[in-house]
Backbone atoms as SQL, in Angstrom:
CREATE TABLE atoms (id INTEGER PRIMARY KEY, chain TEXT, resi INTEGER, resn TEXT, atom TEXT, x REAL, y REAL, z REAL);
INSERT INTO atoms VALUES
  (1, 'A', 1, 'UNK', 'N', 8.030, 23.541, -66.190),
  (2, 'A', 1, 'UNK', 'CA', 8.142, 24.547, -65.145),
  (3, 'A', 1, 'UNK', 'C', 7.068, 24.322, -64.080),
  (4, 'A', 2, 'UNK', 'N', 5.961, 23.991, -64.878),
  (5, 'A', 2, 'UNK', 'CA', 4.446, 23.398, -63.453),
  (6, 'A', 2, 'UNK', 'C', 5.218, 22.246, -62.413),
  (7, 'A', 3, 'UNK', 'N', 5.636, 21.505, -63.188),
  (8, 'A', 3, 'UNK', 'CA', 5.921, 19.865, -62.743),
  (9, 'A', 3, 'UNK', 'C', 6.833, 20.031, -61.557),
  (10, 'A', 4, 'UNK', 'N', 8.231, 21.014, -61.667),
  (11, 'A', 4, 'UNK', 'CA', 9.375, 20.733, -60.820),
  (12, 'A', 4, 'UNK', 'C', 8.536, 20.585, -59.353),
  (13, 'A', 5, 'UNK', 'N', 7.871, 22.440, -58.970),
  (14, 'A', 5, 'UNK', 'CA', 7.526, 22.199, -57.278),
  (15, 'A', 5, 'UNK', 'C', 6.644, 20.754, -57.127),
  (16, 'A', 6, 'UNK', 'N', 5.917, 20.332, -58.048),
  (17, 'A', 6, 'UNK', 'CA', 4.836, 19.027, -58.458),
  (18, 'A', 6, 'UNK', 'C', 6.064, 18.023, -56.975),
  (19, 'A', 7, 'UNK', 'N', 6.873, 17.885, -58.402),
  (20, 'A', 7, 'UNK', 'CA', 7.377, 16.691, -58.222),
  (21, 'A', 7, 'UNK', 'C', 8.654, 16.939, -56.978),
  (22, 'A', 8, 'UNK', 'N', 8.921, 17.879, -56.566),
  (23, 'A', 8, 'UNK', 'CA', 9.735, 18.292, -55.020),
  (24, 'A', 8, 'UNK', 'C', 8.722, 17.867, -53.854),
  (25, 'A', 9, 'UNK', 'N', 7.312, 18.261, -54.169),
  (26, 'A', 9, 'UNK', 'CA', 6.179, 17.767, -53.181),
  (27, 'A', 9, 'UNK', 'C', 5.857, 16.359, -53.176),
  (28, 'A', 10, 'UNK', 'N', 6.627, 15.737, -53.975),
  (29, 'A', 10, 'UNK', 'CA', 6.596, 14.209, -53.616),
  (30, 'A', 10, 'UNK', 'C', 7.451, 13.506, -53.612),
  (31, 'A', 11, 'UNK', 'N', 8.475, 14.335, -53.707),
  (32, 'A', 11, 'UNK', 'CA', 9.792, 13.311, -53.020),
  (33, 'A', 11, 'UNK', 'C', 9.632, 13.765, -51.351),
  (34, 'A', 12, 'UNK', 'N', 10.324, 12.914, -50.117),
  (35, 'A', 12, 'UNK', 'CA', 10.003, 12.751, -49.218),
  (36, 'A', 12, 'UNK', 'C', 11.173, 13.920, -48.873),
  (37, 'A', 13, 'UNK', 'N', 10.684, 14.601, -47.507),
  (38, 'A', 13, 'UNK', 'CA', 11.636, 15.896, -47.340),
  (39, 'A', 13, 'UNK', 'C', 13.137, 15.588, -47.023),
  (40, 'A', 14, 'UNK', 'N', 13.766, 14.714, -46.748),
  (41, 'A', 14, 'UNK', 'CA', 14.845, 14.172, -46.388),
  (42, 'A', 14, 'UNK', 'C', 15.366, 13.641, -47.952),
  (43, 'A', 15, 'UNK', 'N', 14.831, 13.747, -48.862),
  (44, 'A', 15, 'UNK', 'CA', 15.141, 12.941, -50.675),
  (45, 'A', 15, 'UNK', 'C', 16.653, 13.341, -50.195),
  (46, 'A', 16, 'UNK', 'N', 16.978, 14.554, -50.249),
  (47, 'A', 16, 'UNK', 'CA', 18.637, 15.245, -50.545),
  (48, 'A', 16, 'UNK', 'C', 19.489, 15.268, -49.341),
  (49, 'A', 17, 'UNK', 'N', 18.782, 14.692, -48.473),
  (50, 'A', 17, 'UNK', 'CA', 20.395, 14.800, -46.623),
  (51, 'A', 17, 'UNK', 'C', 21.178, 13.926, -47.125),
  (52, 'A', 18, 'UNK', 'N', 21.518, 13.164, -47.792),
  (53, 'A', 18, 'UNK', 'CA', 22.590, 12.382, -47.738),
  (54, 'A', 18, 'UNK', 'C', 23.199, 12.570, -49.076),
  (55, 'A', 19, 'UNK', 'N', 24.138, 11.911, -49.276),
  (56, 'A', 19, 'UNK', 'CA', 25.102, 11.881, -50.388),
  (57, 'A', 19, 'UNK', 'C', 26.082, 12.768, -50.416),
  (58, 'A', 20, 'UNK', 'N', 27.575, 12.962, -51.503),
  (59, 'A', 20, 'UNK', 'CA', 28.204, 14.005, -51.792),
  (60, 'A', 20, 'UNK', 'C', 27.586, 15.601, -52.344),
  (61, 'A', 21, 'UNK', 'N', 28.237, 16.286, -51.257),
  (62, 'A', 21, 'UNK', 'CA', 28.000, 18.097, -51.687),
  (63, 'A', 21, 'UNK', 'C', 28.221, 18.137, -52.977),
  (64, 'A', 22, 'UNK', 'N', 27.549, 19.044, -53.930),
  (65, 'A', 22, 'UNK', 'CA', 27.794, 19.610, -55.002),
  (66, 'A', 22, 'UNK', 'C', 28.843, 20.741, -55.472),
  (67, 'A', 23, 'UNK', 'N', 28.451, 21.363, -54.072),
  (68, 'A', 23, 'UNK', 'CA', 28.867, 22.746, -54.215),
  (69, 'A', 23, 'UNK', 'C', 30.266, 22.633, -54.457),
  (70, 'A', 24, 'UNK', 'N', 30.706, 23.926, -55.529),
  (71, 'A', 24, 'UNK', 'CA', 31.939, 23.495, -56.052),
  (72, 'A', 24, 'UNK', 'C', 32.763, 24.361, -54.778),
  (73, 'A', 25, 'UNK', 'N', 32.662, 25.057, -53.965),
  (74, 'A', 25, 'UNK', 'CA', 33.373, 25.657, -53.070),
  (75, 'A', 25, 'UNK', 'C', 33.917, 24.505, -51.441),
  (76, 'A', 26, 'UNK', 'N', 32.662, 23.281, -52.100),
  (77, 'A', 26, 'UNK', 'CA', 33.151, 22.055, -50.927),
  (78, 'A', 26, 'UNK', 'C', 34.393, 21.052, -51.467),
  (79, 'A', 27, 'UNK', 'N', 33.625, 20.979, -52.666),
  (80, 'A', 27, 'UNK', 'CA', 34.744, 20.269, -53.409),
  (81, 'A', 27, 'UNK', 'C', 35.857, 20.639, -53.959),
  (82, 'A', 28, 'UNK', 'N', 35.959, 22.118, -54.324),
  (83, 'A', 28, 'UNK', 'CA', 37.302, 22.410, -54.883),
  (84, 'A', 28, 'UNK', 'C', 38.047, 22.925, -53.698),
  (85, 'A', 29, 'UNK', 'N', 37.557, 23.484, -52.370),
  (86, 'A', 29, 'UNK', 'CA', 38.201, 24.185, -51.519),
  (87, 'A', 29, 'UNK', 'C', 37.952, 23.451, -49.980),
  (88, 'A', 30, 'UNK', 'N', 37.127, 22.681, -49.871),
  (89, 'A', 30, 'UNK', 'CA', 36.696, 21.748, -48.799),
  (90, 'A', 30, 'UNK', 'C', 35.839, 22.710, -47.813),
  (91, 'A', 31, 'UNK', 'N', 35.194, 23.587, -48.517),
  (92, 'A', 31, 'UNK', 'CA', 34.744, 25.247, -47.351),
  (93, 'A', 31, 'UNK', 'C', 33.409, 25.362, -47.542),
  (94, 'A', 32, 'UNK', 'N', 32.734, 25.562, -46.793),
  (95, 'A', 32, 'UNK', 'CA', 31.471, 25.599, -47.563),
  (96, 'A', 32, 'UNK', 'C', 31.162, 27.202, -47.445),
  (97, 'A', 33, 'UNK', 'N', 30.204, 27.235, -48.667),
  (98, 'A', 33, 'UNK', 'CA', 29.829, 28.851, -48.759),
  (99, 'A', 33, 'UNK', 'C', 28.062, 29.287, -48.293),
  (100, 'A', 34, 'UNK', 'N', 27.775, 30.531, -48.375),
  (101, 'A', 34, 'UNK', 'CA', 26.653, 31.029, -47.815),
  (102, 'A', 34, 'UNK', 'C', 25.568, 30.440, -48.434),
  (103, 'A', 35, 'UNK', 'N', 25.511, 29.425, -49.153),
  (104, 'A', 35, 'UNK', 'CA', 24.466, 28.945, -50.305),
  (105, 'A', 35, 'UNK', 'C', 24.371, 27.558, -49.271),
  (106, 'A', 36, 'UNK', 'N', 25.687, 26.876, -48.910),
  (107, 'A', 36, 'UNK', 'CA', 25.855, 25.569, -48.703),
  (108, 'A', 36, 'UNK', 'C', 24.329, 24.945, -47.684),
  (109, 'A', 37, 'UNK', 'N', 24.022, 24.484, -48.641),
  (110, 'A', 37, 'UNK', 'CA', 22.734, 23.373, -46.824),
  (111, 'A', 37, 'UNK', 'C', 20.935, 23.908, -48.168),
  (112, 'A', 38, 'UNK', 'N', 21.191, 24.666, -48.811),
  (113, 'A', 38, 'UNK', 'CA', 20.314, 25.802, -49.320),
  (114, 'A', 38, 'UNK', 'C', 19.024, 24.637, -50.313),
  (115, 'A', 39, 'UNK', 'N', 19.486, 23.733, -51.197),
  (116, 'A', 39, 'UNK', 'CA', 18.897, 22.586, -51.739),
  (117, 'A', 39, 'UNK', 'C', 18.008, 21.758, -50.571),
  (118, 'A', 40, 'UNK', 'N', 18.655, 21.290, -49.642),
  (119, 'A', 40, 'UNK', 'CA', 18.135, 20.461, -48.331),
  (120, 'A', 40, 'UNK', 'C', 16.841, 21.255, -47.908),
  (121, 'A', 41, 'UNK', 'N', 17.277, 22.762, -47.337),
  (122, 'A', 41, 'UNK', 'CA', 16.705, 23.538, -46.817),
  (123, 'A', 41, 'UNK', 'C', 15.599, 23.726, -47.026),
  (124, 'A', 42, 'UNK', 'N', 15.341, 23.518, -48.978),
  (125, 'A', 42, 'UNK', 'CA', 14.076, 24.290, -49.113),
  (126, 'A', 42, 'UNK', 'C', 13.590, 23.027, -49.663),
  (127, 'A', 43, 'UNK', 'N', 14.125, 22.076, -49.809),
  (128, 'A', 43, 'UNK', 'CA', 12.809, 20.778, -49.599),
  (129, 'A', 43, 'UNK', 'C', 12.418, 20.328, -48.181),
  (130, 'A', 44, 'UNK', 'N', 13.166, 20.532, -47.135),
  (131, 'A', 44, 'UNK', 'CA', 12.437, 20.659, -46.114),
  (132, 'A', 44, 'UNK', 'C', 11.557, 21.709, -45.411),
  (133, 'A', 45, 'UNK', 'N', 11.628, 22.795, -46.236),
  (134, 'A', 45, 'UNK', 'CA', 10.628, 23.937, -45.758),
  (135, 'A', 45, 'UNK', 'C', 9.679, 23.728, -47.018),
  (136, 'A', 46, 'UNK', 'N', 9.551, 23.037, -48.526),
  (137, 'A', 46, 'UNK', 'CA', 8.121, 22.956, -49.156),
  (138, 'A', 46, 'UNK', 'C', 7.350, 21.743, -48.234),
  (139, 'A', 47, 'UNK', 'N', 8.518, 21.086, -47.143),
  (140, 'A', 47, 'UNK', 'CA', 7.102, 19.853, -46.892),
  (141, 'A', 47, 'UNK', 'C', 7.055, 20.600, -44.876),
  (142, 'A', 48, 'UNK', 'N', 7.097, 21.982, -45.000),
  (143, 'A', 48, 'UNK', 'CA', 6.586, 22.479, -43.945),
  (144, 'A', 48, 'UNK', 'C', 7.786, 22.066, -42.645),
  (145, 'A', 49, 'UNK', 'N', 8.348, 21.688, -42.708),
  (146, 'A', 49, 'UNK', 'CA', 9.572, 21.661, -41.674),
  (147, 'A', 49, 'UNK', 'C', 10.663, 22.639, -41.522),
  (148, 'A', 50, 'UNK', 'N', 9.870, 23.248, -40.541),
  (149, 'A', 50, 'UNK', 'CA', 10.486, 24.835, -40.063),
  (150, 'A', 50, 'UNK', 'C', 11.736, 24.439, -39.334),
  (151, 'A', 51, 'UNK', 'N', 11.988, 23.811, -38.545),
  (152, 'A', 51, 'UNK', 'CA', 13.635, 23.281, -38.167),
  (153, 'A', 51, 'UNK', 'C', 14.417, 22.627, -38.630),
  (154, 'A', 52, 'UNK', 'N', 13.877, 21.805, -39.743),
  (155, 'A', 52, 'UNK', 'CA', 14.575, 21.227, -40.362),
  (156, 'A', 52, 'UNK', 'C', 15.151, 22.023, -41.670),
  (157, 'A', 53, 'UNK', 'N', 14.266, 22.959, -42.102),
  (158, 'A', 53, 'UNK', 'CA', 15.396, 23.930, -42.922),
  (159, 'A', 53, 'UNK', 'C', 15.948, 24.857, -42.517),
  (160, 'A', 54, 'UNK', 'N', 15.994, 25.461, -40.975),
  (161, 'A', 54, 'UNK', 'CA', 16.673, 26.141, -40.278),
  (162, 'A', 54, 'UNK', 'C', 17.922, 25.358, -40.299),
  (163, 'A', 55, 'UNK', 'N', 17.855, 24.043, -39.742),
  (164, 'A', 55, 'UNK', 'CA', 19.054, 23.358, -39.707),
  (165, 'A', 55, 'UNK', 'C', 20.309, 23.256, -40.573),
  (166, 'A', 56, 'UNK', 'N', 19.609, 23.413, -41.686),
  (167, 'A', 56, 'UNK', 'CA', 20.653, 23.331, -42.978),
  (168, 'A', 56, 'UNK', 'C', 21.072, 24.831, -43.677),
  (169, 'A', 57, 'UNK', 'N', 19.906, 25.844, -43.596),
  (170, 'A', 57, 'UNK', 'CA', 20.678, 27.069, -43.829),
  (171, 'A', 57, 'UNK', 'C', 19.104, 28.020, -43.092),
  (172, 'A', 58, 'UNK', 'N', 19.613, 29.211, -42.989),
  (173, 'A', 58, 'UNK', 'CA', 18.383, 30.156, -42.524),
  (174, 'A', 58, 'UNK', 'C', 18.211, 31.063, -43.493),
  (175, 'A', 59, 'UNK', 'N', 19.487, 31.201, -44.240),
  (176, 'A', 59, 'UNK', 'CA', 18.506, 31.967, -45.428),
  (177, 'A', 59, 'UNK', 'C', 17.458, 31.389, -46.434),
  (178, 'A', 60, 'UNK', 'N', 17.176, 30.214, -45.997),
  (179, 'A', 60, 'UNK', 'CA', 16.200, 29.857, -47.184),
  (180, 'A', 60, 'UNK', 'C', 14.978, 30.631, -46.743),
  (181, 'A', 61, 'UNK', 'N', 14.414, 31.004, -45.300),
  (182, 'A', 61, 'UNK', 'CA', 13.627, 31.862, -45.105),
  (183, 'A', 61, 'UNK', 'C', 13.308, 32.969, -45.805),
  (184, 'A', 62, 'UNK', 'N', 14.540, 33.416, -46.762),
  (185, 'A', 62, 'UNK', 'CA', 14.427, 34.997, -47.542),
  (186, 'A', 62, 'UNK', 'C', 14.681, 34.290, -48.925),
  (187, 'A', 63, 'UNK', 'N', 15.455, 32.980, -49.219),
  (188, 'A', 63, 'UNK', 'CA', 15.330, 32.901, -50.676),
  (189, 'A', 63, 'UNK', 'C', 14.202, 31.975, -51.214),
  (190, 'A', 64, 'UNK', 'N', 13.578, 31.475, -50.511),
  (191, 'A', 64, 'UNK', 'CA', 12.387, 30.667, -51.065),
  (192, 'A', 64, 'UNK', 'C', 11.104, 31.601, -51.542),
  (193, 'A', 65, 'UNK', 'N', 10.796, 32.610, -50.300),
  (194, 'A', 65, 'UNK', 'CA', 9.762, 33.508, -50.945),
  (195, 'A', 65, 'UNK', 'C', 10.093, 34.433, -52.026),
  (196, 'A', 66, 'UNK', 'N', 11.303, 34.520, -52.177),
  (197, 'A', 66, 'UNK', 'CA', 11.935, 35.230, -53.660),
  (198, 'A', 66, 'UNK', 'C', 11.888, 34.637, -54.530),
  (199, 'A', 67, 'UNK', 'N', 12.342, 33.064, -54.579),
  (200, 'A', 67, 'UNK', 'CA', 11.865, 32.705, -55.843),
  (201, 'A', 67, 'UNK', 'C', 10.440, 31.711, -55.870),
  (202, 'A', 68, 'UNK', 'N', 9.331, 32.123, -54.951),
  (203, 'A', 68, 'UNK', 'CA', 8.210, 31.467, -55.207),
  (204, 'A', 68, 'UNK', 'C', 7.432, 33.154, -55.830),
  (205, 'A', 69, 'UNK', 'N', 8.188, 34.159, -55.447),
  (206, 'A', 69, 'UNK', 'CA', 7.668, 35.495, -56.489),
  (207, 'A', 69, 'UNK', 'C', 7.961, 35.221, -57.461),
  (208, 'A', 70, 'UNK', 'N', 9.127, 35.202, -57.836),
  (209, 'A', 70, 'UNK', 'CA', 9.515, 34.872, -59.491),
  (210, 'A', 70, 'UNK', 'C', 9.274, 33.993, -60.004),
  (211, 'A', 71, 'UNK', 'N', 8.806, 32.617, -59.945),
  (212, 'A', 71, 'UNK', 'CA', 7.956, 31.490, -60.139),
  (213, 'A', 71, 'UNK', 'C', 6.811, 32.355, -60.666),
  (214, 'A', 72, 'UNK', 'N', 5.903, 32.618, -59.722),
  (215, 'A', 72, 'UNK', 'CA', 4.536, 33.148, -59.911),
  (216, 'A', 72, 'UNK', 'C', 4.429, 34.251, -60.720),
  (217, 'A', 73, 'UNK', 'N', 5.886, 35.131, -60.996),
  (218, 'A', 73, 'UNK', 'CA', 5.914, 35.980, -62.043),
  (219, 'A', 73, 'UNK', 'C', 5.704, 35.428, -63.333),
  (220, 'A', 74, 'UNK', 'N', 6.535, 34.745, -63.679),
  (221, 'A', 74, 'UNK', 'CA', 6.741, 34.046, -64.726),
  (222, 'A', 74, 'UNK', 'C', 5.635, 33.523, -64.998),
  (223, 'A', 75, 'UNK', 'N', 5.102, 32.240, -64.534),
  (224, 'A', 75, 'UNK', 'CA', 3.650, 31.912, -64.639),
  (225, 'A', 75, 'UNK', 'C', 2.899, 32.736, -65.540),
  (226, 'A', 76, 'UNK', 'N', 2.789, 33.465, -64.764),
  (227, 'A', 76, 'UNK', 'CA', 1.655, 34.514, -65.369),
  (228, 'A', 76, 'UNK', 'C', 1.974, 35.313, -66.360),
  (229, 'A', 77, 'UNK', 'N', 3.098, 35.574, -66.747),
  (230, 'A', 77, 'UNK', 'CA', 3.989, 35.978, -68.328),
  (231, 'A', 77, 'UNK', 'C', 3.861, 34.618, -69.581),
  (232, 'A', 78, 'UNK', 'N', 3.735, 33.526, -68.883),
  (233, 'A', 78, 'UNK', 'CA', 3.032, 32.693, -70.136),
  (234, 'A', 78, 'UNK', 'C', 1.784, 32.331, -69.955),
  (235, 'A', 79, 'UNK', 'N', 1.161, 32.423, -68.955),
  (236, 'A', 79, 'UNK', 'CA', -0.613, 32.626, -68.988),
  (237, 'A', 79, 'UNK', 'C', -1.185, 33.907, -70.039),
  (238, 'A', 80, 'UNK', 'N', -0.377, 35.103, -69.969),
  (239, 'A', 80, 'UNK', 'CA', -0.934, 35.865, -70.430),
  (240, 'A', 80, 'UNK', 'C', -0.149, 35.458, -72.251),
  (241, 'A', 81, 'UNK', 'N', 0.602, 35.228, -72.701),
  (242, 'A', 81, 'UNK', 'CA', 1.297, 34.410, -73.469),
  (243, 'A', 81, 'UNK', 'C', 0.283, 33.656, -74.418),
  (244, 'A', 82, 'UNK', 'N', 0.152, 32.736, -73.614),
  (245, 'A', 82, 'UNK', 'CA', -0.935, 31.720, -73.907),
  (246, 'A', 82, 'UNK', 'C', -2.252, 32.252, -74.236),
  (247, 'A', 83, 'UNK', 'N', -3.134, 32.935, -73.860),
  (248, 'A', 83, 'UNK', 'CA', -4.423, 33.892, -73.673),
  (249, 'A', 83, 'UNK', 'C', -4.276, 34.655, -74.627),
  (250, 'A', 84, 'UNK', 'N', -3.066, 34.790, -75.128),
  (251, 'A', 84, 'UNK', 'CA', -3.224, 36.530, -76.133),
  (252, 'A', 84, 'UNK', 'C', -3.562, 35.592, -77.262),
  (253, 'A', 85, 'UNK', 'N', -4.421, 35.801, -78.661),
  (254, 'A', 85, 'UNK', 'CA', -4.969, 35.428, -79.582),
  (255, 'A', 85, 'UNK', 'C', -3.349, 35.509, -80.730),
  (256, 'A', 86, 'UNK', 'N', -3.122, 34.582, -81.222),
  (257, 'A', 86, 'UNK', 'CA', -2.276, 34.611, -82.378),
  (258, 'A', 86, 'UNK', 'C', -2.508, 35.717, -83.487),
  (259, 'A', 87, 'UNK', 'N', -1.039, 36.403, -83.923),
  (260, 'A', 87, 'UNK', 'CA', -1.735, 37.531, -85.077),
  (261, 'A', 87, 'UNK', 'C', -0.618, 36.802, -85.927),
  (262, 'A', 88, 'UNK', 'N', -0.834, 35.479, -85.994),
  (263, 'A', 88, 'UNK', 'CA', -0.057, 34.959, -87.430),
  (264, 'A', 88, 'UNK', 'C', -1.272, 34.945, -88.611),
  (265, 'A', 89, 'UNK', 'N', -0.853, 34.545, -89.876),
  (266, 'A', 89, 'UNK', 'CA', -1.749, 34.729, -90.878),
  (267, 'A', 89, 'UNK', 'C', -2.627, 36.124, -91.099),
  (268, 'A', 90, 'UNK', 'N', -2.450, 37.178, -90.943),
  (269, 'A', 90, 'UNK', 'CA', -3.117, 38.648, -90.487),
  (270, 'A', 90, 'UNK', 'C', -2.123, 39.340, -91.748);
């Protein structure tokens, strides 16, 4: 869970512009949906490229800081996890 943003910060921000869509709403329906561009988006907004993830979707503006909360939630639910003293053998 440390490693993923790790290793998104060192692939180069462009890693994902090319190739076939995933999204099953491109491929099963040829349409893209409100998610579509959303992968691109937010590896070009962790390496600070404010137009370049505008380009591909604008909500990553509202879903990246949502899940860099819940990231940092979590975190700290196994920090404190980790920190609490074992009551096995007791």
């Amino acid at each position: 869970m440390i490693l993923l943003p790790l290793v998104l910060l060192y692939l180069p921000s462009n890693f994902f512009d090319t190739g076939e869509s995933m999204c099953l709403s491109v491929v099963l329906l040829g349409k893209t949906c409100p998610g579509c561009g959303l992968t691109r988006a937010t590896q070009h907004l962790l390496h600070l490229d404010w137009m370049g993830a505008a380009k591909f979707n604008k909500l990553v503006f509202i879903v990246v800081p949502i899940l860099i909360y819940f990231y940092i939630k979590q975190l700290l639910v196994y920090w404190q996890k980790w920190k609490e003293p074992s009551n096995e053998g007791k």
